[in-house]
C-alpha positions as CSV (number, residue, x, y, z in Angstrom):
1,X,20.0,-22.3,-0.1
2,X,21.8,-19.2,1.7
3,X,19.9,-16.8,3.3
4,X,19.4,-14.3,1.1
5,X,17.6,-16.8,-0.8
6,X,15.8,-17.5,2.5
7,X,14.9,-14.0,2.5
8,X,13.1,-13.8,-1.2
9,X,11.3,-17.0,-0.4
10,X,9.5,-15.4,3.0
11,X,9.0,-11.9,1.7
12,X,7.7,-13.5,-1.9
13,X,4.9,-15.6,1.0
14,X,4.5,-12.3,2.9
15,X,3.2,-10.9,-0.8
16,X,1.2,-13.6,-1.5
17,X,-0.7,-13.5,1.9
18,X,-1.5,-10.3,1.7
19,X,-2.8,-10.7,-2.0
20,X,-4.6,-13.9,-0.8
21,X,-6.3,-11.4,2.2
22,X,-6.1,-7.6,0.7
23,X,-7.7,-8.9,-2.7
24,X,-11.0,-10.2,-1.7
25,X,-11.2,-7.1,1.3
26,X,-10.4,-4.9,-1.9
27,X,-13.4,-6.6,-4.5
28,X,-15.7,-6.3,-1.6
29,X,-15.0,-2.4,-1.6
30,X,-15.2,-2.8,-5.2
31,X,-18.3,-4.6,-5.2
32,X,-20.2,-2.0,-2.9
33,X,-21.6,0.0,-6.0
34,X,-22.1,-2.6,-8.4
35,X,-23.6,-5.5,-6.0
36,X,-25.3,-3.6,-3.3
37,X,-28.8,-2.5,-3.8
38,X,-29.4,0.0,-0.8
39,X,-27.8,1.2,2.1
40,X,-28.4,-2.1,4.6
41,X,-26.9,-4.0,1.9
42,X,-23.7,-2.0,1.8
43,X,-23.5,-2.0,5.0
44,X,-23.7,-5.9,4.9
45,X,-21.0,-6.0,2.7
46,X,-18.6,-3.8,4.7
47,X,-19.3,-6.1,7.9
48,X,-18.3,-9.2,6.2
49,X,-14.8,-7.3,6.1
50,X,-15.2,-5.4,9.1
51,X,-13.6,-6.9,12.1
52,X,-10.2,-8.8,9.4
53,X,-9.8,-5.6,6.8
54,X,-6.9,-3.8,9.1
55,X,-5.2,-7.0,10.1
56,X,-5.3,-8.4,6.4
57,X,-2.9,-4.9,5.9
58,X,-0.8,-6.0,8.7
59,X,0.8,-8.4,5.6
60,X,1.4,-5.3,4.0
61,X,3.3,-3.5,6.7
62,X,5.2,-6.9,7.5
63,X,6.2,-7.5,3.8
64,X,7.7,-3.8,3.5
65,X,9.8,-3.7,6.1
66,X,11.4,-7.3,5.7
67,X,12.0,-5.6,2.6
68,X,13.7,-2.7,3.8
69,X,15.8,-4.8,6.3
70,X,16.7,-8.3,3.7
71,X,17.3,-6.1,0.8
72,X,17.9,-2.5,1.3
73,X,19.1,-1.6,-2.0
74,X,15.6,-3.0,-3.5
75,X,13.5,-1.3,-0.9
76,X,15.8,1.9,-2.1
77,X,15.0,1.6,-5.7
78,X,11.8,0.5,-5.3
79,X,10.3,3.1,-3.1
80,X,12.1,6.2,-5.1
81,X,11.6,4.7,-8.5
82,X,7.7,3.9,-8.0
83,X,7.3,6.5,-5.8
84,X,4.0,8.1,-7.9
85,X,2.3,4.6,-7.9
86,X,2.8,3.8,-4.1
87,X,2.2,7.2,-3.1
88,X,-1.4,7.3,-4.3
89,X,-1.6,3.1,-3.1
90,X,-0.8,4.7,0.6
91,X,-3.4,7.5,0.6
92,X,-5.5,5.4,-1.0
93,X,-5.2,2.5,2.0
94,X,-5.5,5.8,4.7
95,X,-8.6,7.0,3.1
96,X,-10.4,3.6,3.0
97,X,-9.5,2.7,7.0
98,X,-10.4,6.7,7.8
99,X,-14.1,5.2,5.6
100,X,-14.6,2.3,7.1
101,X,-14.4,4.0,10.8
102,X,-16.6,6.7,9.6
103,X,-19.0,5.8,7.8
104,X,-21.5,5.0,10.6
105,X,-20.7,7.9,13.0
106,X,-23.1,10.6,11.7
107,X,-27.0,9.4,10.1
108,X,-27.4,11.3,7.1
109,X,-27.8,9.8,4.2
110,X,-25.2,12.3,2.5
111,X,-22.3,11.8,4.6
112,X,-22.6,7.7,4.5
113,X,-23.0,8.1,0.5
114,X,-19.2,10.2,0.4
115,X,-17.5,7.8,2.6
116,X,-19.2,4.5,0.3
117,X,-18.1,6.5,-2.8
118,X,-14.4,6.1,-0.3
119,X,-14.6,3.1,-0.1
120,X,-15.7,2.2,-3.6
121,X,-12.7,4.2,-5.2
122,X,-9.6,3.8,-2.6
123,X,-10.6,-0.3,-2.8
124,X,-10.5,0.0,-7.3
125,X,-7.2,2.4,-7.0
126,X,-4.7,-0.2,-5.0
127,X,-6.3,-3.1,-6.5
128,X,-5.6,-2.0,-10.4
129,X,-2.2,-0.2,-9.2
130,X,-0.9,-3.0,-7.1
131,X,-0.7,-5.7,-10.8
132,X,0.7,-2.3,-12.3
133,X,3.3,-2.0,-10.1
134,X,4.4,-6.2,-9.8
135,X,4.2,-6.3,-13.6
136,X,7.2,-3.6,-13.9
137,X,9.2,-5.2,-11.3
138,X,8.8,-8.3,-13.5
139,X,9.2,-6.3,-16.8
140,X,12.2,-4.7,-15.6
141,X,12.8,-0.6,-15.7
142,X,15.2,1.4,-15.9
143,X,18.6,1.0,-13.5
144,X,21.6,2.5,-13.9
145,X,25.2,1.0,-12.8
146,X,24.7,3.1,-9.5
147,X,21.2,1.5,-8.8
148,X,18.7,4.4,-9.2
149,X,15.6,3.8,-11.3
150,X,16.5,6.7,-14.3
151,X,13.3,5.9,-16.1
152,X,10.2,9.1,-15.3
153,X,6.5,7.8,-14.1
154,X,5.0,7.5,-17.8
155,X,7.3,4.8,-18.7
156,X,5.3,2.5,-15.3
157,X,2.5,2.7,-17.7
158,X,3.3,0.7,-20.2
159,X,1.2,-2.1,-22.1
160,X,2.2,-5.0,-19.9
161,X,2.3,-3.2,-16.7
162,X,-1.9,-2.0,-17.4
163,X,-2.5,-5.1,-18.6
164,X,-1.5,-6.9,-14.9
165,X,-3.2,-3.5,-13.2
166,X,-6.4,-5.1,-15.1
167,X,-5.5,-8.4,-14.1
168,X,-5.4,-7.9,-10.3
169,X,-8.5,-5.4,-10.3
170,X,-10.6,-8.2,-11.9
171,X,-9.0,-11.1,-10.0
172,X,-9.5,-9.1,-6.6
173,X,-12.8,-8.5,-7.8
174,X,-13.9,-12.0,-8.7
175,X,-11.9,-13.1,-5.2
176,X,-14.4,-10.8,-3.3
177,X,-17.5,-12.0,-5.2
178,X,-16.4,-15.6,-3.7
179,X,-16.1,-14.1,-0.5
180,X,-19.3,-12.0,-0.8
181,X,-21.5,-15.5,-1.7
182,X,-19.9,-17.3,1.2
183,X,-20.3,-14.6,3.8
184,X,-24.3,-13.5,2.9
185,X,-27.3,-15.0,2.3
186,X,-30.0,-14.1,1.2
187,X,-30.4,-12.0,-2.3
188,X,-27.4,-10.2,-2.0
189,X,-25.6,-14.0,-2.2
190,X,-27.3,-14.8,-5.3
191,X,-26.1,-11.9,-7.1
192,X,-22.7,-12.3,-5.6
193,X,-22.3,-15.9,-7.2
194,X,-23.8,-14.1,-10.7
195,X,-20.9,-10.9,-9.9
196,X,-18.0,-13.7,-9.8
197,X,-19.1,-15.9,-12.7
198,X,-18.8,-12.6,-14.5
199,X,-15.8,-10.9,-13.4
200,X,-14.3,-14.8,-13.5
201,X,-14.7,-14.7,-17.2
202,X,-13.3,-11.4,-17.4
203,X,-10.7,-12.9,-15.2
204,X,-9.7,-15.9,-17.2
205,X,-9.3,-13.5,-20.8
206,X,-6.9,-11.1,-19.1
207,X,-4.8,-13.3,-17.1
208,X,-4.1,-16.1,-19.1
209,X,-2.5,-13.5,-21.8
210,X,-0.8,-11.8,-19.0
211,X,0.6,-15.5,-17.6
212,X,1.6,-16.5,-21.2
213,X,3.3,-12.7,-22.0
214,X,5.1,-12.9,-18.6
215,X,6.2,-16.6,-19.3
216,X,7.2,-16.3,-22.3
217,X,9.3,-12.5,-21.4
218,X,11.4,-14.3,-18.3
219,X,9.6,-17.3,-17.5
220,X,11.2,-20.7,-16.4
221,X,10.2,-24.4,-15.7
222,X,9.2,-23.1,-12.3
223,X,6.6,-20.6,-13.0
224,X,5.2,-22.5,-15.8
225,X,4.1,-24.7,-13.5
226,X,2.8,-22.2,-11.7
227,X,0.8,-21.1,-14.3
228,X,-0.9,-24.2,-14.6
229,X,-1.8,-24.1,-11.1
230,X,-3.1,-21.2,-11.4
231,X,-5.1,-21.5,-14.9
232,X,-6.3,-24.7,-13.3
233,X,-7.3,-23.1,-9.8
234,X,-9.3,-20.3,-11.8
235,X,-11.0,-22.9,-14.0
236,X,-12.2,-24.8,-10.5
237,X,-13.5,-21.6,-9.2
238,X,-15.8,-21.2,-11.5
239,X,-17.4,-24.6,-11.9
240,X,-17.5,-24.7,-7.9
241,X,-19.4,-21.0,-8.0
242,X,-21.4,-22.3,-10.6
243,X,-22.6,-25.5,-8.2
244,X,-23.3,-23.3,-5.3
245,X,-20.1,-24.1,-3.3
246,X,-19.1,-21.4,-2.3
247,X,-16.8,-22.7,0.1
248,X,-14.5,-24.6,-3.1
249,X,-14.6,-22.0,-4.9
250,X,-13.1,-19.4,-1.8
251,X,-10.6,-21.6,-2.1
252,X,-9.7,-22.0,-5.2
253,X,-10.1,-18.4,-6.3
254,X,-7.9,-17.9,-3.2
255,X,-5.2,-20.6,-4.9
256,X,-5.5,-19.0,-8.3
257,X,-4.5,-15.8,-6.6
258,X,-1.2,-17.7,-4.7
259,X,-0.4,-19.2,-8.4
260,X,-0.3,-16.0,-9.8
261,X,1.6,-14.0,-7.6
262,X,4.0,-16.8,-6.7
263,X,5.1,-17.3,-10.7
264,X,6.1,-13.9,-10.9
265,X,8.4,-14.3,-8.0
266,X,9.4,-17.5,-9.6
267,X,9.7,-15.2,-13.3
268,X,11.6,-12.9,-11.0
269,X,14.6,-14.9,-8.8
270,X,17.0,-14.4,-8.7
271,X,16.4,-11.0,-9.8
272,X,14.9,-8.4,-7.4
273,X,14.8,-5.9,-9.9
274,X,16.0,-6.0,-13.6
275,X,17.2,-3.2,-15.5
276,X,16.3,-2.7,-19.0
277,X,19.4,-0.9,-19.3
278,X,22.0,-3.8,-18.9
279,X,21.9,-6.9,-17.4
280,X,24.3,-6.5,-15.3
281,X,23.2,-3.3,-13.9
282,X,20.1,-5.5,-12.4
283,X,19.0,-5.7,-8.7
284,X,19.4,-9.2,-7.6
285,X,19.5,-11.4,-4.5
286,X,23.1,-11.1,-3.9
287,X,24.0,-7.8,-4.9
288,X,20.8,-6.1,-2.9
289,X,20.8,-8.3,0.4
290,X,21.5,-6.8,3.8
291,X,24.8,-8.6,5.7
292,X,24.5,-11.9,6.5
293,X,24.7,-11.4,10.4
294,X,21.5,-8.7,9.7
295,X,19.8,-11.7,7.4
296,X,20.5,-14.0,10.7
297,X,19.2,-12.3,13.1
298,X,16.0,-11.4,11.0
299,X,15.6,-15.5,10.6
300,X,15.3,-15.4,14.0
301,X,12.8,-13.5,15.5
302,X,10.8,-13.8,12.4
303,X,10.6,-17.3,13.6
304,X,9.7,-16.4,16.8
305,X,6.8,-14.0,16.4
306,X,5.5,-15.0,12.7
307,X,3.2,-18.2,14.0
308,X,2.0,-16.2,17.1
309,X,0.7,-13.9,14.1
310,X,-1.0,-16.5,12.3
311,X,-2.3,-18.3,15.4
312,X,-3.7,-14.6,16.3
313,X,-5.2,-13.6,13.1
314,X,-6.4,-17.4,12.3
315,X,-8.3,-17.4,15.6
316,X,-10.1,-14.1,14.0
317,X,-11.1,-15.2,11.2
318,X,-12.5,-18.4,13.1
319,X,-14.0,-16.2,15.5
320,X,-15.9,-14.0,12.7
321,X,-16.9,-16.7,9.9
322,X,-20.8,-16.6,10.4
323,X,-22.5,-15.6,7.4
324,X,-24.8,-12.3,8.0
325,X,-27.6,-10.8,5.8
326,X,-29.8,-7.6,6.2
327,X,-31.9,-9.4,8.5
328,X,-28.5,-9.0,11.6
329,X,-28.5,-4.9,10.5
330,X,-30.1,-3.3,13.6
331,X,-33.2,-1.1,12.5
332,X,-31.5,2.3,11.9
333,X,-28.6,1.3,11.3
């Protein structure tokens, strides 16, 4: 394995961490209108997020710039070609931290309702435009010989790429459910086990089609496997939400999202980006990867500084992983 291959490996696990973190911190944003009866409830469900939601992004911020610096030419394409789509992602993620900070700085009711109404909408946005955005880059779009993306915005929205939009926004939504019933207790956990048995159904429909579409459009041994793991992990969820383990059931709805993500990059490789076009006009590991002497010294300072990262943000979630219920909101607040 060379190191460009290195390369798609780490940034494909940079992804799927911040799926695995973002996606329930997105359902719980998502789940503020639907699952929260009042105000203290809300603001329940915003807590259990509170002190992990900005360093779950960190993943985010990490995964795009490895991608600028391993593969230029993709981060290139990529960024000018989707440029529409990511745009309204990065508002979207500036809007929901300027939310979180702000909700609780004034008292009336008004101004906590616009920034919840925030939170609800820049947590549905990202989550439905993130599966949009990885099912084109599966799909493939439109590359000429020079590498520019020639296609126009209306052509991201075709019937695959909303079909994985819908499959991440209910996936992230059942993930934050899970989270939601291990984090509370009280009333507000029993509807959240109800909320994920529901948007797991929904879950199950729409991502087995998309899994069998996208294995059966560029699929391979690989991410057939996969696709078991995942169908398999989603399938666990459920019966372990169903029996009141909530902490099974984290985890597995946290491995059905690592399936999923990880057999598109194994639908993918060694492709970065294909072109509809002409095959040999797509964006691939070898043709988009920065120098091997850049590549090098990437390997090592990522190997220096990534387990200080996860020691550090491990220790926080350790630190943070009581559950809390109306009962711990101070009177007022």
């Amino acid at each position: 394995m060379q190191l460009h291959d290195v390369w798609f490996v780490l940034i494909a696990v940079l992804w799927i961490g911040y799926f695995f973190l973002e996606g329930f911190d997105f359902g719980i944003g998502i789940l503020t209108k639907p699952l929260a009866r009042d105000t203290a409830e809300r603001r329940v469900l915003i807590n259990t997020i509170g002190p992990v939601w900005d360093g779950n992004e960190v993943w985010l911020l990490t995964a795009g710039g490895a991608t600028f610096a391993a593969f230029p030419d993709w981060y290139a394409t990529l960024f000018s070609g989707f440029y529409i789509p990511l745009l309204v992602i990065l508002v979207c993620l500036i809007v929901r931290g300027v939310a979180f900070e702000y909700r609780a700085k004034r008292p009336e009711p008004r101004w906590q309702r616009n920034w919840e109404e925030a939170i609800f909408w820049t947590s549905l946005i990202p989550a439905f435009l993130w599966g949009v955005v990885f099912a084109d880059i599966v799909r493939g779009v439109d590359i000429d010989a020079h590498k520019n993306y020639v296609g126009g915005f209306w052509d991201l929205l075709n019937p695959y790429a909303l079909l994985g939009g819908l499959v991440t926004l209910s996936l992230f939504t059942f993930h934050g459910a899970v989270f939601a019933a291990l984090k509370t207790v009280g009333g507000i956990r029993e509807r959240a086990r109800t909320a994920a048995l529901r948007a797991g159904v929904v879950t199950a429909v729409l991502a087995l089609v998309f899994l069998v579409w996208t294995q059966g459009h560029s699929g391979n041994g690989r991410s057939l496997a996969a696709l078991v793991v995942a169908v398999l992990a989603l399938a666990g969820a459920l019966v372990a939400n169903q029996l009141g383990r909530e902490g099974w059931a984290f985890v597995l709805s946290g491995a059905t999202v690592v399936a999923a993500v990880a057999m598109l990059f194994l639908a993918l490789f060694p492709n970065v980006m294909p072109s509809t076009l002409n095959d040999g006009w797509s964006l691939t590991v070898t043709n988009a990867a920065s120098s091997p002497y850049t590549l090098k010294l990437m390997t090592v300072v990522a190997a220096v500084f990534t387990p200080l990262v996860l020691l550090y943000q491990g220790w926080t979630y350790w630190v943070f992983r009581k559950r809390i219920g109306v009962q711990h909101i101070p009177a007022g607040h």
